[in-house]
C-alpha positions in Angstrom: 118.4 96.8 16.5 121.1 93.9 17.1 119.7 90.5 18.4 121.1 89.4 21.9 122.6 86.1 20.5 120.4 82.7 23.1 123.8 81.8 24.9 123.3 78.4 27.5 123.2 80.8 30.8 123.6 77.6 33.2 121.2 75.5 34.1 119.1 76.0 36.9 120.3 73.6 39.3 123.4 75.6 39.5 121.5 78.5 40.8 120.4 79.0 44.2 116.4 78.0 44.2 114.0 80.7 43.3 112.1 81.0 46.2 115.1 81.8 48.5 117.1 84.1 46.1 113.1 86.4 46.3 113.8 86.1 49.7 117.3 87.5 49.9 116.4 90.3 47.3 113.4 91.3 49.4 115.8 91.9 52.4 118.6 93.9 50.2 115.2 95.8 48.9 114.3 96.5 52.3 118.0 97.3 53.3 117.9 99.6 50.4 114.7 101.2 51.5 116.7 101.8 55.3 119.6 103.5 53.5 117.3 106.2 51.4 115.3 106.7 54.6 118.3 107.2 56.9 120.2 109.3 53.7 116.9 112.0 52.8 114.6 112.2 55.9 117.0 115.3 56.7 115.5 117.0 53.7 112.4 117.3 55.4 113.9 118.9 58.8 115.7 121.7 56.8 113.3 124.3 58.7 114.3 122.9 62.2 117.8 122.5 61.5 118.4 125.8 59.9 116.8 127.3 63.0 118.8 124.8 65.7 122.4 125.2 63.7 122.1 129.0 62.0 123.0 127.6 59.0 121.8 129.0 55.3 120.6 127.3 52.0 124.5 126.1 50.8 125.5 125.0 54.4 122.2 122.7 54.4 122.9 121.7 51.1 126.6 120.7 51.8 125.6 118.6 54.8 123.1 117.0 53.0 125.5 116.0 50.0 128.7 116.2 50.9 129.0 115.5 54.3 127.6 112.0 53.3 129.4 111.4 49.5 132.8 112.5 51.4 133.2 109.2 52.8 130.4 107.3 50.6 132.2 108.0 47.6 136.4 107.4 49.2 135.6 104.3 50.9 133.2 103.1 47.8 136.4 101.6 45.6 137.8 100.2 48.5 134.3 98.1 49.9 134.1 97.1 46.2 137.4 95.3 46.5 136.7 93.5 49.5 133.4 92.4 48.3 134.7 90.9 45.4 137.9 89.0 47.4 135.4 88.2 51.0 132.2 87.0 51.5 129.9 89.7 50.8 127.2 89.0 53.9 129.6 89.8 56.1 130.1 93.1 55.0 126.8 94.1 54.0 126.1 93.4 58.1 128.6 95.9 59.2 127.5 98.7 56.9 124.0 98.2 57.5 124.6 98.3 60.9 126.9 101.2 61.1 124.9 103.7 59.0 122.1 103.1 61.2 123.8 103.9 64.5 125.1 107.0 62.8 121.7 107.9 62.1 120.8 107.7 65.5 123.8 109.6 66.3 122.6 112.7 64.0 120.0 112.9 67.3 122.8 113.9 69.4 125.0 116.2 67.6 125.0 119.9 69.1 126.8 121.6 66.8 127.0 121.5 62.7 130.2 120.2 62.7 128.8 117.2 65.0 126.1 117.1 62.7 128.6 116.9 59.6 130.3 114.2 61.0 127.8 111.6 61.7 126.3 112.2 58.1 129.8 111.2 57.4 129.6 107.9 59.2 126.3 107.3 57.6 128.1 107.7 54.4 130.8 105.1 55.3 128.0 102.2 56.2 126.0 103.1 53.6 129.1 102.7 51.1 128.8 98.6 50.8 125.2 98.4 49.9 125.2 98.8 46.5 128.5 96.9 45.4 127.2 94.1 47.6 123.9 94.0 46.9 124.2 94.0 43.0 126.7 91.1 43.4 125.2 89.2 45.3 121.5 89.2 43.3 124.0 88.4 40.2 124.9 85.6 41.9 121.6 84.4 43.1 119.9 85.1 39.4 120.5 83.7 35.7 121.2 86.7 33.4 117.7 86.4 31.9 115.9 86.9 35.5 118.2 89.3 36.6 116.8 92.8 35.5 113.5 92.4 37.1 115.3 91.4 40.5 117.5 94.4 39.8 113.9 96.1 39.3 112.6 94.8 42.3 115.5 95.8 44.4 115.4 99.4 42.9 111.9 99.7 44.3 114.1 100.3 48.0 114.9 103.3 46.7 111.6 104.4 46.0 110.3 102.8 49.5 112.8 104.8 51.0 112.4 108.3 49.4 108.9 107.9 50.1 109.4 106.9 53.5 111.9 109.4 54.5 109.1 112.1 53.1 106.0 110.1 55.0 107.3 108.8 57.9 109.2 112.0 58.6 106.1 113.8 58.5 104.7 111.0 61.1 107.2 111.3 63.1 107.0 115.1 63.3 103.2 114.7 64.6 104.3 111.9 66.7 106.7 114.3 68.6 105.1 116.2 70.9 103.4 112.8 72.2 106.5 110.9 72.8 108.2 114.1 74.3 105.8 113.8 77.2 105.0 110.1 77.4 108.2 108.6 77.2 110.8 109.6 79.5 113.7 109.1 77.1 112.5 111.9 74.9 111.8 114.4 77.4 114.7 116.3 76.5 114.7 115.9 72.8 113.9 118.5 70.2 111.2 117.0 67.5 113.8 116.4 64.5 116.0 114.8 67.1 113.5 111.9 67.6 113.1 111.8 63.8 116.6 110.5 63.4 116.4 108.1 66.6 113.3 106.3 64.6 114.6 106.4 61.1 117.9 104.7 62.6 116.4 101.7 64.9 114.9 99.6 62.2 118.1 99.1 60.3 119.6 97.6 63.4 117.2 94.7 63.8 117.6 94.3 59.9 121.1 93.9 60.2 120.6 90.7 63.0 118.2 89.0 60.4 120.7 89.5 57.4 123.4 88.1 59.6 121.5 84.9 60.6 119.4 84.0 57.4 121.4 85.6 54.2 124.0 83.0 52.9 127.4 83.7 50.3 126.3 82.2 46.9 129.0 80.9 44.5 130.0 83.3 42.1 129.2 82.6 38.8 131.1 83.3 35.6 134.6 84.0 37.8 137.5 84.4 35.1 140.0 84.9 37.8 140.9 84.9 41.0 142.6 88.3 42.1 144.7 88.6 44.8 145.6 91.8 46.6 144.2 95.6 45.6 145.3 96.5 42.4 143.3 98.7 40.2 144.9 97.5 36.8 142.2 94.7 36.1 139.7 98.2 36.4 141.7 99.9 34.0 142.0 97.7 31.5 138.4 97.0 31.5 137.9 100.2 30.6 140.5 100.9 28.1 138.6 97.8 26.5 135.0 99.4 26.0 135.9 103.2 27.1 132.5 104.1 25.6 130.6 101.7 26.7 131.5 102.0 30.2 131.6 106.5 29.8 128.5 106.5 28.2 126.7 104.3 30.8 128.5 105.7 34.0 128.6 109.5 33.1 125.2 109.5 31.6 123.3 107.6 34.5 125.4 109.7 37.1 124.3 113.1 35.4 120.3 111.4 35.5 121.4 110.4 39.7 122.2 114.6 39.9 118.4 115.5 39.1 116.9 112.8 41.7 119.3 114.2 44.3 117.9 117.3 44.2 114.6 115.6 44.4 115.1 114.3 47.7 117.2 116.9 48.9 114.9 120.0 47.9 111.5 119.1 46.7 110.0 119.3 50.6 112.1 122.9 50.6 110.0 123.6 47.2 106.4 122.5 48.6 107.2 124.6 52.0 108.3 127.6 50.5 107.1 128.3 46.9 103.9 126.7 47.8 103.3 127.2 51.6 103.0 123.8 52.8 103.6 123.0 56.2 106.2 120.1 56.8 104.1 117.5 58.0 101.8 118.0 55.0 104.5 118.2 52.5 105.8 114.6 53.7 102.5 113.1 53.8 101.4 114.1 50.4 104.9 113.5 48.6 105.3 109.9 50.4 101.4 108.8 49.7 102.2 110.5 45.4 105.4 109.4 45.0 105.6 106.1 46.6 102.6 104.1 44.2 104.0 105.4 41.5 107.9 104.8 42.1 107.2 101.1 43.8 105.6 100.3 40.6 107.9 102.4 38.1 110.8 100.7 39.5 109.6 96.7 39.4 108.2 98.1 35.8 111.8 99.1 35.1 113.5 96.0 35.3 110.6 94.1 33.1 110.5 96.3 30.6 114.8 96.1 30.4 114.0 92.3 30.1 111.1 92.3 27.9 113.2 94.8 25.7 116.1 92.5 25.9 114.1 89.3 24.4 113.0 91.7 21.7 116.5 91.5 20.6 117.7 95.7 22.0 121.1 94.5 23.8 121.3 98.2 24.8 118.4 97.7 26.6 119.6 99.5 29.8 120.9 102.6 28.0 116.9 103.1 26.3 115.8 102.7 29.8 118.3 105.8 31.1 117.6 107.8 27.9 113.7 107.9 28.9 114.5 108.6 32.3 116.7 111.9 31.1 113.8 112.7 28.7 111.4 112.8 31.8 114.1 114.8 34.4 113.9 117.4 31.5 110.3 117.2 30.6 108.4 116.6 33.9 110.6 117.6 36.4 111.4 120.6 35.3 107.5 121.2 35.1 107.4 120.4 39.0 109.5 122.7 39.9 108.3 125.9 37.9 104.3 125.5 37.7 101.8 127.0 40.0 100.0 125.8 42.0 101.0 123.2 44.4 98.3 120.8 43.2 99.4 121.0 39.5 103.0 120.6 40.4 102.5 117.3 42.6 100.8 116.0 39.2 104.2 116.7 37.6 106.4 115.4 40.6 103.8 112.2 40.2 104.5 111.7 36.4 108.5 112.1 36.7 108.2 109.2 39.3 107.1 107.0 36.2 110.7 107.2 35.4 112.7 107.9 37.7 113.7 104.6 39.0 114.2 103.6 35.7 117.6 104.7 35.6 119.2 103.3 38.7 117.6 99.9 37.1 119.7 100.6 34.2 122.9 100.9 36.2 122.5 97.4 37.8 121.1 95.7 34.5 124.1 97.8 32.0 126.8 96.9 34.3 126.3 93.4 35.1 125.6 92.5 31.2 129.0 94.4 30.7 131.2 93.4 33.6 133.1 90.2 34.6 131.8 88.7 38.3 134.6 89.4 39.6 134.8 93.1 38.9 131.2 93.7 39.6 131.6 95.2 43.0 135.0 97.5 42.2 132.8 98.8 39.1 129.8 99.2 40.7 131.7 100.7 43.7 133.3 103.2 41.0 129.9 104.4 39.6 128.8 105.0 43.6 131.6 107.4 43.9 131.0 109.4 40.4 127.5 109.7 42.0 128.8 110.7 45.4 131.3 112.9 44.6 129.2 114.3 41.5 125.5 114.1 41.9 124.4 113.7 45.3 127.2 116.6 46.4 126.4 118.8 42.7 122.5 117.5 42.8 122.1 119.1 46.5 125.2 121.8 46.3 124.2 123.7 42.9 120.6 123.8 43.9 121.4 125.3 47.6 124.1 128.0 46.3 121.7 129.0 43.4 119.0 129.8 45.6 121.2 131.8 48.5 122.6 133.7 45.5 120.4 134.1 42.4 117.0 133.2 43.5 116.9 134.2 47.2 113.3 134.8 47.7 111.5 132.1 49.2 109.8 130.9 45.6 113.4 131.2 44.0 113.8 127.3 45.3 111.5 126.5 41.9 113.9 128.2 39.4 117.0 126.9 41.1 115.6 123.4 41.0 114.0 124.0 37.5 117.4 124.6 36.1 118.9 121.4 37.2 116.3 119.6 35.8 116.5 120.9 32.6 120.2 121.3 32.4 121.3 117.9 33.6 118.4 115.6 31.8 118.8 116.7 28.5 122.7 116.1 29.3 122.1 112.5 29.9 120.3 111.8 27.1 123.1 113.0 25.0 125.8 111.4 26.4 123.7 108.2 26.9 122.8 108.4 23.2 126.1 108.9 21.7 127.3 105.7 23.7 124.4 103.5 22.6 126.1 101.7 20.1 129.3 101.0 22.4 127.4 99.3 24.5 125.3 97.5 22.3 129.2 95.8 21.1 129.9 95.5 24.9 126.9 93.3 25.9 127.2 91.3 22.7 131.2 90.5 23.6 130.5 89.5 27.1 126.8 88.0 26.4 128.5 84.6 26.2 130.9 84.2 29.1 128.5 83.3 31.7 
């Protein structure tokens, strides 16, 4: 164990006040929440879709991953950059409100390609949340508070999956009723009315953020950069390569198992286990959405409480016992029988799983200078576009069409990925611990 040295962090009257800086993480939490919603609810329409575009297992699993990481993951370095040079509110608007008119653009496409390319337009608004939303709660929040906002704003992610799963199912029964009440939806197929409602929300967010979210200064700045260049990246890394690899690869390779999650655990409920739809969302969103609203404020207190204890690689125990749990649990929700007994497993994974996306935000800011936060935080969005989400939803998919192609197979092909990838984080997150430990240490005094 190596003590986190008590460095002066500012005092508070340099910080934006407390109450207001809750406020602004509550609206990036519910931002967050938006994006998972508008990213996963097509997980649950994969029976309607299938049926409307004659696609197969790989197809849907493409246009679930990589039709979004395409252009979440290419534009993510870019974003990065301008919300480290520009003010950061700014752009958050005009992703926020872009992703959510591409949602509601999914309603209308009549073809897969169509299809393909607004889950590409989703990805590009969705592409500045992240960098700007872990910068700015940097800049609202003293190092010591900042893991439990970080916490709190993972808990978006857990509103969202759940959401996407519940309201999904909601909507489905709302359907039929809107498709011959309201004029507008006469027309419509069911999943087509799904999109429209997952989409509208994030479009009255947007307005709010614009008129009541203000630019904080940025604390801790070393240097002003001007232009794009990625040498200041470069030679951050080349600084504490293990540090930043061992954080990055093994988090990302943790981020591959919850994308098959949301991608395919409604597919596993409705086919291994002969759920309907409807029933599948309500009884993943009313498990899983408890339990990962409260792993995911736990997250960020028990990074802080384990920071005071004096483990500076706080983050990295944090994604370790997340790994352990993909491996463990979630490979036991995918294999067991019956349903019942394998919600209990989906419900004890969701202890954890937040815990690792909590560990990106803490691990990076402890180890980053402010004003490289977004481009590295950018960086780790497109390892986790371009591998997990497109790997977490692509391997499972192709592994079912051509090894498991019975309907139950979806439980070995998921049960793989589990296994496979979790107990690969926790060894590349364990050989990096003490690399990171050194890291935190270095930069522990510089804001």
């Amino acid at each position: 164990m190596t003590v986190v040295p008590k460095t002066a962090f500012g005092a508070d009257a340099v910080w934006p006040r407390r109450s207001y800086a809750w406020y602004v993480v509550a609206l990036l939490t519910l931002a967050y929440a938006l994006a998972i919603l508008d990213r996963v609810s097509i997980g649950l329409l994969i029976t309607p879709l299938q049926a409307t575009f004659k696609i197969d297992d790989t197809q849907f699993g493409l246009l679930q991953g990589m039709a979004f990481s395409i252009c979440y993951s290419v534009l993510g370095l870019p974003l990065g950059m301008l919300c480290d040079r520009s003010r950061r509110v700014f752009v958050l608007t005009g992703g926020l409100a872009l992703w959510s008119l591409a949602t509601i653009g999914c309603s209308f496409a009549t073809t897969f390609h169509g299809l393909f390319f607004a889950r590409m337009l989703v990805g590009i608004g969705e592409a500045a949340l992240v960098p700007v939303a872990t910068s700015l709660i940097a800049d609202y929040f003293a190092p010591p508070v900042r893991p439990k906002a970080y916490g709190v704003f993972v808990t978006g992610s857990s509103l969202g999956t759940a959401a996407a799963f519940a309201l999904s199912g909601l909507f489905l029964s709302w359907a039929d009723r809107l498709i011959a009440t309201v004029h507008f939806f006469h027309a419509m197929a069911p999943w087509q009315i799904v999109f429209i409602l997952c989409g509208a929300p994030g479009i009255v967010l947007a307005g709010l953020v614009l008129v009541s979210v203000r630019e904080p200064r940025r604390h801790g700045v070393v240097s002003v950069m001007q232009g794009f260049s990625l040498r200041p990246i470069i030679l951050l890394f080349r600084a504490r390569p293990m540090a930043f690899g061992a954080l990055m690869i093994g988090t990302v390779l943790n981020l591959v198992c919850v994308y098959a999650i949301v991608g395919w655990f409604p597919a596993l409920f409705i086919r291994a286990h002969g759920w309907s739809a409807a029933e599948t969302g309500y009884l993943l969103g009313a498990v899983g959405m408890p339990i990962s609203i409260f792993a995911a404020v736990n997250s960020g207190w028990v990074i802080a409480w384990l920071s005071r204890r004096g483990y500076s690689d706080a983050p990295i125990i944090a994604a370790i016992v997340c790994g352990l749990s993909m491996a463990v649990f979630g490979t036991l929700g995918c294999i067991v029988r019956p349903g019942a007994l394998a919600l209990v497993f989906y419900g004890l994974n969701a202890l954890f799983v937040n815990w690792n996306i909590s560990s990106v935000y803490s691990g990076l800011s402890l180890i980053t200078p402010n004003e490289l936060r977004g481009q590295v935080m950018a960086l780790h969005n497109i390892c986790s576009g371009l591998i997990a989400l497109t790997a977490g939803n692509f391997i499972v998919g192709y592994l079912s069409d051509t090894f498991f192609s019975q309907p139950s197979g979806i439980s070995y092909a998921l049960g793989i990925v589990f296994f496979v990838f979790g107990l690969a984080a926790v060894f590349v997150l364990a050989i990096g611990r003490k690399a990171f430990r050194d890291a935190a240490l270095a930069h522990s005094g510089k804001e």
